[in-house]
C-alpha positions, 0 to 999 in steps of 0.5 A, a space after each residue: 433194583 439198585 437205588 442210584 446213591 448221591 456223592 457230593 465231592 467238595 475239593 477246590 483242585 479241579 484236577 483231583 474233583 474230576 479224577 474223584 468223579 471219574 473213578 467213583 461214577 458208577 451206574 448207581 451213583 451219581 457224582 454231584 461235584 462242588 468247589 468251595 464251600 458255598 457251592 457244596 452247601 447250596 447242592 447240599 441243600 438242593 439234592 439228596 446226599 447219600 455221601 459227602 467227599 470235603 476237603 478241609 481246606 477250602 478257598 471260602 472256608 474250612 472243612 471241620 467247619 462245615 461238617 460242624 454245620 452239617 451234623 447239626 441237621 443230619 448223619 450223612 456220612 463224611 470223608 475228609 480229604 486232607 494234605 496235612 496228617 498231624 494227628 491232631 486234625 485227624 483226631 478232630 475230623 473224626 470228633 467232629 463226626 466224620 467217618 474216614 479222613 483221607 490224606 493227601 497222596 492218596 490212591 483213588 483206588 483205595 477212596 473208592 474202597 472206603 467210599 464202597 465200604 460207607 454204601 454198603 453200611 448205609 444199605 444195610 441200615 435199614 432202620 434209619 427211616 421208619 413209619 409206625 403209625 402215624 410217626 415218622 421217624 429219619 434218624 439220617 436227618 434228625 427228623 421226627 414227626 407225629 402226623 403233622 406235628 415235628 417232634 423235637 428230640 435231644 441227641 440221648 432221646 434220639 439214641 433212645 429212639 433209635 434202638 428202641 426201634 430198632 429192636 422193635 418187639 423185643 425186650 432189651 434189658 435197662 443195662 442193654 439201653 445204657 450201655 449203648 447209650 452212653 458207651 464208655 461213660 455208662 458205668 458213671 450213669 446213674 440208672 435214673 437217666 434213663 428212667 427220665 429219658 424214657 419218660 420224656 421221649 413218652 410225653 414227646 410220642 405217646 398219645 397221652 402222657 400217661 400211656 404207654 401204647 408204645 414205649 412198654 415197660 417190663 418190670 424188673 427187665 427193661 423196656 420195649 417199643 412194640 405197639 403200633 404198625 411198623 412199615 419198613 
């Protein structure tokens, strides 16, 4: 059964908004159309979004902006649309967080591909929320819980987590971890990063900080989360 997907689109030219709207509605996606910005957030926060559609520049403010704000409270994936192509504002849409930038002129075909190819991502991420016990993890919205307790994680702890779970039962390597930690900066990281990170993302889920039910050490190899009942 396909679960019908929410795209929010937030462009001012109504004319472009509704032949987006027109060539993205599907049977499984339902096309939630906004003209400025305050529109746009008040939708964002009223509905679940699966994809947002943004201009950059709005009548009541700016795009980068927004998608700023937006990915201090959740991984939604974004597509910029823009009628400027210097490669400064793409360069930035995308550091901001963003997932594709468009620029105007564009096929509507060719947005209906990316946008296909960002679902279909998203459908295949079946780790994004995940239930052990008593936690709750949504890696899409940065929300974190142990029963009824929310649990504050930074943005390295939440990476932590995230492959952690990810890989639930299995043993991955501390070279394993840093590297998709820290990426391109992890043959400057000092091992000792992650040995602090790991302890306290095991004070923050851990019954007691001196268990280790969940987050397993494998000495002389690395780490792994195999304790406690996954639900997918």
């Amino acid at each position: 059964m396909n679960i019908t997907k929410n795209i929010l689109i937030i462009e001012d030219d109504e004319t472009l908004n509704k032949g987006i709207m027109l060539t993205l509605r599907q049977n499984d996606i339902n096309i939630i159309q906004a003209f400025d910005l305050n529109e746009g957030r008040k939708m964002f926060n009223k509905e679940q979004i699966d994809l947002i559609i943004l201009d950059v520049n709005l009548p009541d403010g700016n795009g980068f902006d927004f998608c700023k704000e937006i990915r201090g409270i959740s991984q939604v994936p974004i597509i910029f649309l823009t009628a400027c192509d210097m490669e400064i504002d793409i360069v930035s849409g995308l550091e901001l967080g963003a997932d594709d930038y468009i620029t105007k002129p564009f096929s509507l075909m060719i947005l209906r591909a990316r946008v296909n190819v960002i679902l279909r991502r998203q459908s295949n991420n079946k780790n994004n929320k995940v239930t052990i016990d008593n936690m709750n993890f949504n890696f899409d919205k940065m929300e974190f819980k142990k029963g009824n307790n929310i649990i504050t994680l930074s943005k390295t702890e939440q990476k932590l987590l995230k492959i952690l779970v990810s890989n639930h039962g299995q043993v991955l390597t501390r070279n394993q971890l840093i590297d998709s930690i820290w990426s391109e900066e992890s043959e400057y990281v000092d091992e000792n990063a992650l040995t602090v990170n790991i302890k306290r993302l095991r004070e923050k889920i851990e019954d007691k900080k001196s268990s280790h039910k969940y987050i397993k050490t494998v000495y002389g190899i690395g780490y792994t989360f195999s304790g406690g009942n996954k639900i997918e």
